[in-house]
Structure formats: C-alpha cells, structure tokens
C-alpha positions in Angstrom: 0.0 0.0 0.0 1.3 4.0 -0.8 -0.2 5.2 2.5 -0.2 3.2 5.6 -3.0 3.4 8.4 -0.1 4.9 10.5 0.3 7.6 8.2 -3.4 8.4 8.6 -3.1 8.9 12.0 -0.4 10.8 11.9 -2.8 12.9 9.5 -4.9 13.4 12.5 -7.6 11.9 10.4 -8.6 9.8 13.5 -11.8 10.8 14.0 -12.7 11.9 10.6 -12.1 8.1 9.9 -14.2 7.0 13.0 -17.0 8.6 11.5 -16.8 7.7 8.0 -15.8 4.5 8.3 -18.1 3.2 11.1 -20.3 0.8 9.6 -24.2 2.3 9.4 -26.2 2.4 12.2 -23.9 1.4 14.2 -22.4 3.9 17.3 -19.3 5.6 16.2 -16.0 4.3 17.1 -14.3 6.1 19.7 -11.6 8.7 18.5 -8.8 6.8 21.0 -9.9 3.3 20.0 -9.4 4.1 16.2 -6.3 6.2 16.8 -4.7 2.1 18.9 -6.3 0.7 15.8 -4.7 2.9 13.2 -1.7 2.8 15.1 -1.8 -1.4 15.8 -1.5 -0.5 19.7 -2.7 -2.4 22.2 -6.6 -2.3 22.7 -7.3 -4.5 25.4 -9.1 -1.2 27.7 -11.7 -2.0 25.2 -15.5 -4.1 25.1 -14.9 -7.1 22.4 -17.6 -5.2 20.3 -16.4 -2.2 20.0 -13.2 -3.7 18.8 -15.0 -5.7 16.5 -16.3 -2.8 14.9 -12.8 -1.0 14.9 -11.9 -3.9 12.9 -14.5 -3.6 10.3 -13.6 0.4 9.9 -9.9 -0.5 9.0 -11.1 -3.2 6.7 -12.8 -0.6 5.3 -10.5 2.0 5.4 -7.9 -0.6 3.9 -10.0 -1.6 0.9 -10.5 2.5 -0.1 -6.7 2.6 0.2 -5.8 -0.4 -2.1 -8.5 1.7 -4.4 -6.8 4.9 -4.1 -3.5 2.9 -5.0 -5.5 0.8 -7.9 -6.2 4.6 -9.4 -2.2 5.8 -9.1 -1.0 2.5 -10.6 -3.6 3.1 -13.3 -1.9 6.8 -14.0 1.6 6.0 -14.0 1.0 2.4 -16.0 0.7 4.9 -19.0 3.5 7.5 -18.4 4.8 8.8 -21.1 7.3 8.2 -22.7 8.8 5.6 -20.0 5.8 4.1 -17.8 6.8 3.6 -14.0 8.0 -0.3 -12.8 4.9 -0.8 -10.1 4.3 -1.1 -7.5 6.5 2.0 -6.8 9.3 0.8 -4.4 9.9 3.2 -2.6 7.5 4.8 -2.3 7.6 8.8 -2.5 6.8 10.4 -0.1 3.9 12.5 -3.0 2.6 9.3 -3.1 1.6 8.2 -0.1 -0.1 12.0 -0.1 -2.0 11.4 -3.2 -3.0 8.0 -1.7 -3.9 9.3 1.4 -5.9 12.1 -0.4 -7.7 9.6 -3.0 -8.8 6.8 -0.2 -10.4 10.2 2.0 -11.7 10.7 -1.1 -13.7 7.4 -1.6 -14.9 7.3 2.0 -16.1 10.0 2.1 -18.1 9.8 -1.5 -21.4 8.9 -0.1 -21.9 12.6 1.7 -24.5 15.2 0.6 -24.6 19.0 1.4 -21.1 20.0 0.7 -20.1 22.7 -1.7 -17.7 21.0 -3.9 -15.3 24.0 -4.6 -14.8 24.6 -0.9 -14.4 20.8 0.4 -10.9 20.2 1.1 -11.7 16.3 0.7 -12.8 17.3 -2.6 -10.1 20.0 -3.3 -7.4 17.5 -2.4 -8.6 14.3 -4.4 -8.9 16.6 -7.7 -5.4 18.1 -6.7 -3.7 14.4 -6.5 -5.6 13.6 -10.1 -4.8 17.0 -11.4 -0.7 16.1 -10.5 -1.0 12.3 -11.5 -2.6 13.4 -15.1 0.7 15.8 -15.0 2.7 12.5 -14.4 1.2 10.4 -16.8 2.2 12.9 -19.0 5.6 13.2 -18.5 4.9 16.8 -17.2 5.8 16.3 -13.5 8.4 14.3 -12.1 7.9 12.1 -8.8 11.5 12.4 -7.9 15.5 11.2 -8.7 14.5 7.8 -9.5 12.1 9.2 -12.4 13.1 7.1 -15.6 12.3 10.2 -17.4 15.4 10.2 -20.2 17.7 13.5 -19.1 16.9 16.6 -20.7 19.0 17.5 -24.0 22.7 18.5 -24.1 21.6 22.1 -24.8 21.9 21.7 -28.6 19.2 23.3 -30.7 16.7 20.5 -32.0 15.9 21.8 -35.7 12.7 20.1 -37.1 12.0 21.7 -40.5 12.9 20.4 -44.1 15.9 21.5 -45.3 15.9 25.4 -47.2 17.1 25.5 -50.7 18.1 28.7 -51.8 17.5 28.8 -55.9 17.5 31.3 -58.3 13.8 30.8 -58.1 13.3 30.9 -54.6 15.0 34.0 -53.8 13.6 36.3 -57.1 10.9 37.9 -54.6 14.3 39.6 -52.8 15.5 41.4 -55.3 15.8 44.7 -56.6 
C-alpha cells in the first residue's frame, strides 16, 4: 500500500475516519480506539464489540486505500514516454499523499450537502488527479529515480525540411 494506516493517523484523520468508516447504524467508534487501531497498539481497555467494529472500519478504510492505490498505478501504467515499474518501491513520499488524499476521497463519497469548490476532501482528491494526469504525461516528475530520459545537451533541435536557396526561390528579394 502507498499510505499506511499509520500515516493516517499521523494525519490526525482519526476521527474523521471514526466517523466515516463506522459501519451504518452502528455507534461511532471512539476517536482513541481508532487512533490504537490505526496505530496497531494495544486495545485491550476495550468491550470485544467495540473492537470488533474498529476492525470492520480498517477493513474498510484498507479496501479505499488499495482503491486509491488501484487509481495511481492506473496513472503511472501509462507514463509517457517511460511508464513507471509498479508497485512504486519506494514509495515517494507524494505518493503516499495522493494515496492518502484519494482513499479520504472514496470514504467520504457517499456525503450530501457540501459545496464541492470549498471541500478540502474534494479540493485534495482533484489536486492528486490534477498532479497524476501531469505525471502520466511526462509533465511532472515524482522524484530522482524518475526514468524520465535526461533533458538534451543544450543543442538546438531543428525540425524543418531543409531550405534550398535557388534562383527561383530568392527572385521575390530582389531589386
């Protein structure tokens, strides 16, 4: 996976991820039991239940992050000109952003009410397609591994036939 669960948490998307990823009609998960969860800490303090249901929410938060990762790979499978070897190992750090971005994204995609241009769940997911669009394209560079080929030496690339200079062609200049 690009973004761990660890990495949400260290987001501070703890209880944003409570909410949205408690199952429906169910109580939401409480902020520090997602936060051991996330985090793989001990979680013993807690009814068997309630654990239970933290379990189902990373489950679900897991499955929207191998998503989120399905959509990148999808992106940089067609860079051009040299596509990326995936899964990306390492991982850069821009990443596991987009991934993080993309997987809020999808858990979130079931709301109503929000004004789209002022959502930052919204802003960020069509920031991290905008920049893996710009990827696939060869446009934007994730970093020094990039197997983009080097830039030219500095030499002037001429593409144009070559100019023949006749009697004919140059009658118009003169006198």
């Amino acid at each position: 996976m690009y973004a761990t669960l660890v990495q949400l948490a260290d987001a501070k998307l703890t209880r944003e991820l409570a909410q949205v990823a408690t199952p429906e009609n169910a109580a939401i998960i409480d902020d520090a039991l997602m936060e051991a969860s996330l985090r793989g800490e001990d979680r013993s303090s807690w009814p068997a239940d309630q654990i239970a249901l933290a379990d189902d929410a990373l489950v679900h938060i897991s499955q929207a992050i191998t998503a989120a990762d399905s959509v990148i790979d999808g992106y940089l499978r067609n860079r051009k000109p040299v596509a990326y070897t995936l899964p990306l190992n390492p991982v850069p750090g821009l990443v596991s952003v987009w991934s993080r971005w993309i997987a809020r994204y999808l858990l979130h995609k079931d709301r109503v009410g929000t004004r789209e241009e002022t959502d930052p769940v919204v802003r960020d997911y069509q920031e991290a397609l905008k920049f893996l669009q710009l990827t696939a394209d060869g446009k934007f560079s994730l970093g020094a591994d990039d197997p983009l080929p080097p830039p030219g030496a500095g030499e002037p690339q001429v593409c144009a036939p070559e100019r023949l200079f006749t009697l004919d062609s140059l009658q118009d200049y003169g006198a």
